[in-house]
N, C-alpha and C positions, 0 to 999 in steps of 0.2 A: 481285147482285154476283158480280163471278169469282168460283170455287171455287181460288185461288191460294194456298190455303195448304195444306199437305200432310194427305191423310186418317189418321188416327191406326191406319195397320196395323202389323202385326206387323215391326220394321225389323232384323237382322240383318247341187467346185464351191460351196460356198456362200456364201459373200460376192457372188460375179456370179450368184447365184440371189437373192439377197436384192436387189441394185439392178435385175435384168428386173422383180422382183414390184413394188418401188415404182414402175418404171418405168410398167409396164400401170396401176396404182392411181390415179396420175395421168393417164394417158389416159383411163380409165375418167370419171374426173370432171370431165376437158376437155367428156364426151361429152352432158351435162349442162347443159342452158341453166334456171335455174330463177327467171330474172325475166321478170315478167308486169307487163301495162299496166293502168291502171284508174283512171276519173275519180277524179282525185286532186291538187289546187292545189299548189303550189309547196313552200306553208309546211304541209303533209299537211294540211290541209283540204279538204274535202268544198265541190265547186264548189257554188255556191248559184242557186235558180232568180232568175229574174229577172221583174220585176214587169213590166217593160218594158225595148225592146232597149235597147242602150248609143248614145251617141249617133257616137263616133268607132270606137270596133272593131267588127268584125262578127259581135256576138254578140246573139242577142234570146231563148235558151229556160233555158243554164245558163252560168257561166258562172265564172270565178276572179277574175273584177273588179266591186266595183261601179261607180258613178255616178262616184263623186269620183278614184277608181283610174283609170279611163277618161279623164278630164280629164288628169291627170299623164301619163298617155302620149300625150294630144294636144299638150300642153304641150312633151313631150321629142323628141317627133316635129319639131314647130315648131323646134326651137332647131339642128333639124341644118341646114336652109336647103342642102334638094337640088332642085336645080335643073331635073333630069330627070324629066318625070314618069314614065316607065316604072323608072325605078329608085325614086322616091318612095313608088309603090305598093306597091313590092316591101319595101321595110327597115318600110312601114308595117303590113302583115302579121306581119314580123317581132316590133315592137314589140309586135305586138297580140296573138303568141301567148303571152303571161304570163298573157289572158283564158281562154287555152284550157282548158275540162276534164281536158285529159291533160297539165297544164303541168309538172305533179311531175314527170313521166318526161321531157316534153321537155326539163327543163333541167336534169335531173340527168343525168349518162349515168356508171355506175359510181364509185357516188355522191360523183362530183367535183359540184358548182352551178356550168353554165355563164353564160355571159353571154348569151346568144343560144340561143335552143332546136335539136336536133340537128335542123339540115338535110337534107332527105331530098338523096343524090346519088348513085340508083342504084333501078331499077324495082323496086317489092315482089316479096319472094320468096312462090314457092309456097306454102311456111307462113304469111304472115303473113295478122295479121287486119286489116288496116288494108287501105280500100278503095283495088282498082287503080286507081281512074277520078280518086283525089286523088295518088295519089304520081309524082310525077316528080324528076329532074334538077334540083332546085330550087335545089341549092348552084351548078350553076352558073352557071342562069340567073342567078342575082344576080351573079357573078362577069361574064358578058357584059355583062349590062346596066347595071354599078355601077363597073367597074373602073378606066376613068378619070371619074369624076362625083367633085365634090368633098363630103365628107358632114362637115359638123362633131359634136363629141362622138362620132364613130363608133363602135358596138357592136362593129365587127370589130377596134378596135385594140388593149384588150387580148390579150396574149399567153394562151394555156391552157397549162395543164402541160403540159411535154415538148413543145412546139408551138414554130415560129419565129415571131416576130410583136416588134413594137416595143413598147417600154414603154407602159404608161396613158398618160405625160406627155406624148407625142408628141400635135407639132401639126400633123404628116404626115397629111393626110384621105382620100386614093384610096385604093383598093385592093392596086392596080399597087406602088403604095409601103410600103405596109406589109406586101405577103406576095412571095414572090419568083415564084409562078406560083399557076394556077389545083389546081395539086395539091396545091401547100402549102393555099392558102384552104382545099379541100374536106378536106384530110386532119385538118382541125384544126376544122372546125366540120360538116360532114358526116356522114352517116351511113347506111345503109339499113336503113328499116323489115326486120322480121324475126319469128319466130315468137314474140311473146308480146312486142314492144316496138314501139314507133311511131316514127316522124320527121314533120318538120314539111316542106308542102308546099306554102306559101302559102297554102291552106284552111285553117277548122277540120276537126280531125283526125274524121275518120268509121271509123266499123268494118263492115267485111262484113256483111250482114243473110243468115244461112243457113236466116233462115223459122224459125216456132215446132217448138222440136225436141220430136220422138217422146217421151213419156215411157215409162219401161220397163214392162215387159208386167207387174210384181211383184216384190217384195222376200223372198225367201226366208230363212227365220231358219232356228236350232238352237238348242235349250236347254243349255247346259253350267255352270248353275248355278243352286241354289234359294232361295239368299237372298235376301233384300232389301235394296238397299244406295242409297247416294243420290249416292255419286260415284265413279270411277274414273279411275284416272293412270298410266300407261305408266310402267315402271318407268325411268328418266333413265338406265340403262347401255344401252339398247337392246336388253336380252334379249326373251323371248317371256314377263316378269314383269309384274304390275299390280299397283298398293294400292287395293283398294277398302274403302269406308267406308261407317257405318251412321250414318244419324240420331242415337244415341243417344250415339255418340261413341267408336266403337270403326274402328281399321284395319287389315285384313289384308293379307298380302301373300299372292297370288295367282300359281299356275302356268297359262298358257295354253295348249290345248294344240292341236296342229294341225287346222286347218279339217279335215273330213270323217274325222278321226280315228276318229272313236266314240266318244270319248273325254271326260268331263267336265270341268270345270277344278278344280283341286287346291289348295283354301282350308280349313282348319280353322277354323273356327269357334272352339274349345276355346282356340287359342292363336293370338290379336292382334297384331296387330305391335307396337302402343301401345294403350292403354286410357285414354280422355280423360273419361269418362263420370262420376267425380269430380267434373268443374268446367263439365260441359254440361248447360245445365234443356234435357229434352227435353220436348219435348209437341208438340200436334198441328202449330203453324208453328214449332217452336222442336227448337233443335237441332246436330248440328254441319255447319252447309251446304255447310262447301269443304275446300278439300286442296289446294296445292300442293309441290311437292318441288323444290329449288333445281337451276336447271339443271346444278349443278356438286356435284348429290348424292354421285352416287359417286365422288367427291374427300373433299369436306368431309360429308357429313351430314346436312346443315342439312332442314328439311320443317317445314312451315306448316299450322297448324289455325286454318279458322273457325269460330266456333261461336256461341253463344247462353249469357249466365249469367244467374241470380237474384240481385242483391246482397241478397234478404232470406237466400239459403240459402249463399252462398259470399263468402269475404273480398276473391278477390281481384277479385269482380268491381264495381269503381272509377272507371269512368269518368263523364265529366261528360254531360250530359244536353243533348240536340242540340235540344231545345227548350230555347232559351235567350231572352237577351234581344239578343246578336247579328241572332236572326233573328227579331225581333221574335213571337216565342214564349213565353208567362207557363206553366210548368206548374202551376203552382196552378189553372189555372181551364180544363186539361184535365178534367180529373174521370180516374174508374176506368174500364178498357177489360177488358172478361172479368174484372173482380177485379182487376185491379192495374194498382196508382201508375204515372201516367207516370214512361219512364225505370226502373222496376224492372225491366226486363230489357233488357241488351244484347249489345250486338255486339260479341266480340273476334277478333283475329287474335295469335297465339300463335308463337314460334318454339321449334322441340322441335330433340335431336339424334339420330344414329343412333350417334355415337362414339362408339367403346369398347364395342361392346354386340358385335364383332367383328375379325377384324385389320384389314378394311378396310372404310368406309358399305357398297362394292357388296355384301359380302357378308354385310351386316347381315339377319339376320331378327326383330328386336326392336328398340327403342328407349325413352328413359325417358323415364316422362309427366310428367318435368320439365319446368317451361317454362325457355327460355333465356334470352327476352328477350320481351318484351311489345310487339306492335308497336301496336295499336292496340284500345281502347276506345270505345265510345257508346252513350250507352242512348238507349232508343228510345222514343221516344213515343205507341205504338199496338203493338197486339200482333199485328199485320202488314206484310205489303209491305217485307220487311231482305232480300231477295237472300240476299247472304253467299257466292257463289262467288268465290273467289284463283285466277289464272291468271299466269305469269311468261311476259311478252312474247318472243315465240321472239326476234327480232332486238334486241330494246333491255336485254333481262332482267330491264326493273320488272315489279315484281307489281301487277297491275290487282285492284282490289277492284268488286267489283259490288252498289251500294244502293238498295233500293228507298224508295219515300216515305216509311217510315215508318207507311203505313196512314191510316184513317180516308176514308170515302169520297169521291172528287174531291178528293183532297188538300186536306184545307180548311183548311189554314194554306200552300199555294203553296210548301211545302219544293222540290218538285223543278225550281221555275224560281227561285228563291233561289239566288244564287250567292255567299252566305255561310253555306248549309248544303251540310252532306256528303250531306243523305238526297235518294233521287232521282238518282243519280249512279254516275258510275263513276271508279274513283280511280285514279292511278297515282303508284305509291310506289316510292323505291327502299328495298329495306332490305339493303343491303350496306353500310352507313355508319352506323354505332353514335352517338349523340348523348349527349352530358351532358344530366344534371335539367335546368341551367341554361341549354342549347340549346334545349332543347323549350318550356322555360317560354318563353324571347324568342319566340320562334319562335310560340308559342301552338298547338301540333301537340295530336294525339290518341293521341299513342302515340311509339314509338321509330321511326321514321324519317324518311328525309330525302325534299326535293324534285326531281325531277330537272328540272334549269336548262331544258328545252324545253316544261315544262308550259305549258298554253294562258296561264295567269297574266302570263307574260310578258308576251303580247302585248292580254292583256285584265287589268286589275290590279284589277276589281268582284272575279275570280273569287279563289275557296279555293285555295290553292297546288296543293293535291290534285286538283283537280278536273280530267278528260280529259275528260268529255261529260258532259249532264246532259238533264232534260227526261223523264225515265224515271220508268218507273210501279212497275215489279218485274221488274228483267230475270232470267230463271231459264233458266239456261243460254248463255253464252258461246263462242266458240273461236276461234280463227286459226285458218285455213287453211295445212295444210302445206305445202302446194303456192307457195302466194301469201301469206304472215303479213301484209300490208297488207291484207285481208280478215278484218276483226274483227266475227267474226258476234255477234250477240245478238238473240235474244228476251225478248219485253215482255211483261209479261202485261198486258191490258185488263183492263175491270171490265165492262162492260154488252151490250158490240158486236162490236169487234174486239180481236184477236189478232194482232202482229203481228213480223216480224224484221226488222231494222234492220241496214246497214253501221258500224259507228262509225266514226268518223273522228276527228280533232284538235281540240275545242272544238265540236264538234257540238250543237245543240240538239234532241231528238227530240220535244219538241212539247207532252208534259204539261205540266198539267191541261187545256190550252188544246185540243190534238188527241189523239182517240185513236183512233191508226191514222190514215188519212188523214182521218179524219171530224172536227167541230169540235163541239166538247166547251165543254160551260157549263161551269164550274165552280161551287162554291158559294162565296156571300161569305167571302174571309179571316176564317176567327178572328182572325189573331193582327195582323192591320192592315198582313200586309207587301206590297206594292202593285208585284211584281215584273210587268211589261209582258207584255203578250203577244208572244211572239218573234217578231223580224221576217221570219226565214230560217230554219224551222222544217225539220230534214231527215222525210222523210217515209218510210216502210217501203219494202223493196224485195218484200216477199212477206208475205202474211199471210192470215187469214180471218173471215168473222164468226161468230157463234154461233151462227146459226142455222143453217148449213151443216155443224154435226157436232151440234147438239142444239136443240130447239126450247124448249126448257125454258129461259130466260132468267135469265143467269149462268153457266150450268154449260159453261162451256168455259175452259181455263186452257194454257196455250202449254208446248211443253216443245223448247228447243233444242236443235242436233244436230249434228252435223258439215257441210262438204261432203266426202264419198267421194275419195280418193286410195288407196283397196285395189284390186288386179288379181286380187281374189276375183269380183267381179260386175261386168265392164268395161261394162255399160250403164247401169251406174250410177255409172262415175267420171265426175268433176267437178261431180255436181248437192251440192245442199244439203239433209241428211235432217233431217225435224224432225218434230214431233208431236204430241199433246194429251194433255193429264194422264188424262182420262178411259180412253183407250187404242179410244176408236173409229175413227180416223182417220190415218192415216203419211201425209206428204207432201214429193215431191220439186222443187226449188227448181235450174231451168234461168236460164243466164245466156246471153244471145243480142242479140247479136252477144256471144263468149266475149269478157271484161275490158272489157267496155263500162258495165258496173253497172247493166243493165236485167235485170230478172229475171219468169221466170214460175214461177207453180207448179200441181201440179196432185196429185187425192190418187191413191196406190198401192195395190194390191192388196198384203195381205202375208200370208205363211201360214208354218205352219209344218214342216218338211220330215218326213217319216217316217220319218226314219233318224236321228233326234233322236238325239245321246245320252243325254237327258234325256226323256222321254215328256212331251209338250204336252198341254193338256187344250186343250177348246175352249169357246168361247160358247154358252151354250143357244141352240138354233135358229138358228147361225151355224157360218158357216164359219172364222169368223176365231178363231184361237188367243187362250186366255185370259192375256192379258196381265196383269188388274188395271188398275194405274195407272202409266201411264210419268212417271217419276222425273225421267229421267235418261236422256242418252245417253254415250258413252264410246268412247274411238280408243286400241287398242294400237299397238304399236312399228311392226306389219306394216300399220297403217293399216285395218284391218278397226275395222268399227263395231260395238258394241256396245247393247242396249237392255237399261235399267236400269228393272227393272220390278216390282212387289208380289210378283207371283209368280215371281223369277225372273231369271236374267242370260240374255240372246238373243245370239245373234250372226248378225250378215248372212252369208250364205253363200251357195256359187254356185246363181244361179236354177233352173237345171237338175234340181236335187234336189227343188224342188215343182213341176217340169214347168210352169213357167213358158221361154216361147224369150226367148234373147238370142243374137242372130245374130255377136256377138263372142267369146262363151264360149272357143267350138274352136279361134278365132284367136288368142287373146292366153295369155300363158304367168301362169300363177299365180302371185303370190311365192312366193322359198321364202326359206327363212332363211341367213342368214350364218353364218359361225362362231359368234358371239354370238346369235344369234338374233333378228336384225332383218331384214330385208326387203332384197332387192334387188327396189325395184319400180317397174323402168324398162320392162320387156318391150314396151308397147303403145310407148314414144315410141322404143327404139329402132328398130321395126320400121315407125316413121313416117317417122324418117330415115336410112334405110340409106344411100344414098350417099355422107352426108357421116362415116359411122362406120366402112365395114366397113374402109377400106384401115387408120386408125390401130387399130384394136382385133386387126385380123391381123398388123400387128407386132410388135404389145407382144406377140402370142401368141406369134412366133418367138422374139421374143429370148430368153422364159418360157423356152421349148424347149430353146432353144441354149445356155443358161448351165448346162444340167447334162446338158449334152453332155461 
């Protein structure tokens, strides 16, 4: 069985000076395009394969529609009675790209929801990733070929914001008649592919194939601290601060300090930011496993602990017991796991404050281990497999909770394909919205918060209002992508085989107990008689490994999630995906190719550790590779540098060049440096992508800068 539960170590002029500077502030972040494209359905789900092609769109491998979906647009198709076949073809492409993989981005365009996906009308530009050989003229060709043909229910008569066009109710069907010229048509449904977004071209949407890319020659670390900690959080003001936390239930706040400084980072130990250790049963998988800080800390305060209690040793820890008769669950006839009662230990999430402990949260160094509010309770059934990582969605601001089964081998009561349990799951909660006793009781919630109205629930009413995805074995380790927050990495820990990391998406199924990893997985007969299907549409890893490829010894491999790189510390390593093995034999980086396409490869890395350490590394007997221990844990400061959280240790990625490792980017691309606040201007490599379209506006913000205090 994986080794997925943590080893028991040691855890520790001025007014017109003032409108040039806003002035440039705003061109600066004109300069900035930071939406990206990626197999993504309408309704944010994850396109599903296909068992076979569809019978009227032309989709046969993924696709955003099924069987019955595909009908209804043959159906709607049908009811327009166009007469023309060259135009028929053409609106019936149209219909069909709601099938398409990149349909989210096609009919969202700045996220207004069109009626008709963005028309390509105008040849791909140099940056874009979408293939030259599908983009063309598309809008107008339908504009030639459509304009007098009569089209009933027409897609194009709705009006778009800010667009000329006749009401719905028009029974006006050409073209010619409901737009005044071919410029209004294309200025209103049109669009040109471009760097990092797609348009529709009468094909399904394809991206550049630029061949399996280089992976970097090594991963260069430094040690700038000796603790042991289990999670780390960029401090929410953007400084060059972090909280990081121990198992046991303590959190510090943390000085970063600059890459190749010399310099170590500046945590006392002696004095915690908070001390939770009171109300957290530590032990070897028990503990306090998450932390997040409300995106709007240094405002309000607010900061979230997940942890682990004993209700035989603590009062408050009160919650009801996820083996129920809900999920057809008896605990009585679990018996004892390690010594103790199903359900004697659970899972809470905590709201604490930083207020008052300073004049303002940002400049709080302290906080009370009071709790504020109680957002969530469960105990647990097995005395493994609870996740316990909180993350606050960068775009939406719920806080996602991350659960694993619950434990017990092959899930043998089928909790994580039960979609009337929480375990096996990942949860998204909002808790900005305080509830009454009498709320939660109707409600039949697990704690203090509320639902947010676009839960998968909606549109599937089996599932737990809480429930975002489910299908999961122990995911340990989570993140968004800052680059792309529609990129919700997580890793899974397997049990026997594979290892693997996952996209989540919106109602996602990831396969447990049925698959693990791409492979298919017996499970063992229900204990508990719940007879939940084998899923039909099972999302499958985009990167993983098996056991045998980092130890031969059977079980002892355990997954530890990690960023994808957006630091201009090591530029041959932006945009891949860092992740890695509990054991600490193995670092692997995770290539996407064609870029936003959601095909991934991975491959492992060399990593060492530099000489100029400001921490001195030890190394592995008869190895080269730096002694790590057990990686934990990874972690992204403000400046997007990654972190490795490790038994022995806090690592930081640093430039290759320092363990004489080549990156043929190094000398090219400018380093972040810090802001006034100490956060990262770390655009260097993409301005010097697109000079032409930046230098003339960012050379006038700079005259004006100039001239206002002239």
């Amino acid at each position: 069985m994986a080794q997925d539960t943590l080893k028991p170590t040691k855890i520790y002029p001025v007014m017109g000076g003032v409108l040039a500077i806003g002035f440039l502030l705003c061109n600066l972040l004109l300069l900035f395009d930071t939406s990206f494209s990626h197999p993504l359905c309408i309704d944010s789900r994850a396109p599903s394969t296909l068992s076979s092609p569809l019978k009227f769109c032309s989709y046969n491998e993924t696709a955003c529609c099924n069987s019955t979906e595909d009908l209804q647009i043959q159906k709607q198709f049908q009811t327009m009675n166009i007469s023309n076949s060259g135009c028929a073809s053409l609106l019936k492409s149209v219909l069909c790209a709601r099938c398409d993989p990149f349909s989210g981005e096609l009919f969202t365009v700045d996220s207004v929801p069109r009626p008709v996906p963005l028309l390509c009308n105008s040849t791909v530009s140099a940056n874009s990733s979408q293939s030259i050989q599908e983009v063309n003229d598309f809008c107008s060709n339908i504009w030639d070929t459509c304009q007098n043909v009569s089209i009933l229910n027409s897609p194009f008569a709705p009006s778009l914001q800010g667009q000329a066009g006749l009401p719905v109710k028009s029974n006006v069907s050409e073209l010619t008649k409901l737009w005044q010229s071919k410029a209004d048509f294309c200025n209103a449904f049109g669009g040109a592919s471009s760097d990092g977004s797609v348009c529709f071209g009468g094909e399904p949407v394809t991206l550049n194939d630029s061949g399996t890319p280089i992976p970097p020659h090594g991963l260069c670390l430094e040690k700038i601290g000796n603790g042991s900690y289990l999670n780390m959080v960029a401090h929410p003001d953007g400084s060059n601060r972090a909280f990081f936390s121990s198992q046991q239930g303590k959190i510090w706040l943390a000085t970063i300090p600059e890459e190749g400084s010399g310099t170590a980072m500046e945590l006392d130990e002696s004095s915690p930011f908070v001390d939770l250790t009171d109300e957290v049963h530590f032990d070897t998988a028990f503990g306090m496993m998450g932390m997040a800080f409300h995106p709007n800390f240094a405002q309000n305060g607010r900061f979230f602990a997940s942890f682990n209690c004993d209700k035989e040793k603590w009062p408050g820890c009160t919650g009801r017991c996820s083996c129920n008769s809900d999920v057809n669950c008896d605990p009585s006839k679990i018996g004892s796991d390690n010594g103790a009662q199903p359900c004697q230990y659970q899972t809470v999430i905590a709201e604490y404050s930083a207020n008052g402990t300073a004049s303002q949260p940002s400049l709080a160094t302290s906080a009370k281990p009071s709790e504020v509010r109680r957002i969530f309770t469960m105990g647990l059934p097995f005395t493994a497999h609870h996740g316990g990582q909180i993350l606050f969605g960068p775009e939406d601001g719920y806080l996602y909770h991350m659960m694993g089964d619950g434990g017990g081998t092959g899930d043998p009561y089928n909790f994580s394909q039960n979609k009337k349990s929480l375990l096996g799951k990942i949860m998204r909660l909002d808790v900005d919205n305080v509830l009454s006793e009498a709320e939660i009781d109707k409600l039949v919630l697990w704690g203090n918060y509320s639902i947010p109205k676009d839960n998968p629930f909606s549109e599937d009413p089996e599932l737990r209002p809480e429930i975002w995805a489910l299908g999961l074995r122990n995911p340990w380790r989570c993140s968004f992508d800052s680059a792309r927050p529609s990129y919700f990495i997580c890793a899974d820990v397997g049990q026997d085989l594979h290892e693997e990391v996952d996209v989540i998406t919106k109602g996602g199924n990831y396969g447990w107990s049925f698959y693990e990893g791409p492979y298919v997985f017996t499970p063992p007969k229900s204990l508990g008689g719940n007879t939940s299907r084998k899923p039909t549409d099972p999302i499958f890893p985009i990167m993983g490994y098996n056991h045998s490829e980092v130890n031969k010894k059977e079980g002892s491999a355990s997954i530890t999630g990690g960023y994808i790189y957006r630091s201009e510390t090591d530029p041959c390593m932006f945009g891949r995906y860092v992740y890695g093995d509990l054991y600490a034999g193995a670092i692997w980086a995770g290539s996407e190719d064609p870029e936003n396409s959601g095909n991934f490869s991975s491959s492992k890395i060399p990593f060492s550790c530099g000489r100029d350490s400001p921490i001195a590394c030890s190394s592995v007997p008869d190895s080269s590779l730096p002694a790590l221990g057990y990686i934990f844990s990874f972690g992204e400061d403000n400046r997007k540098d990654i972190f490795i959280l490790a038994s022995s240790g806090v690592y930081r990625v640093v430039r290759p060049s320092r363990c004489n490792y080549t990156c043929s980017k190094e000398n090219v691309t400018a380093v972040a440096t810090p802001g006034p606040n100490g956060s990262p201007s770390s655009h260097a490599t993409w301005l010097s992508s697109n000079p032409s379209k930046n230098v003339v506006l960012l050379f006038s913000s700079l005259v004006l800068l100039l001239l206002s205090f002239v």
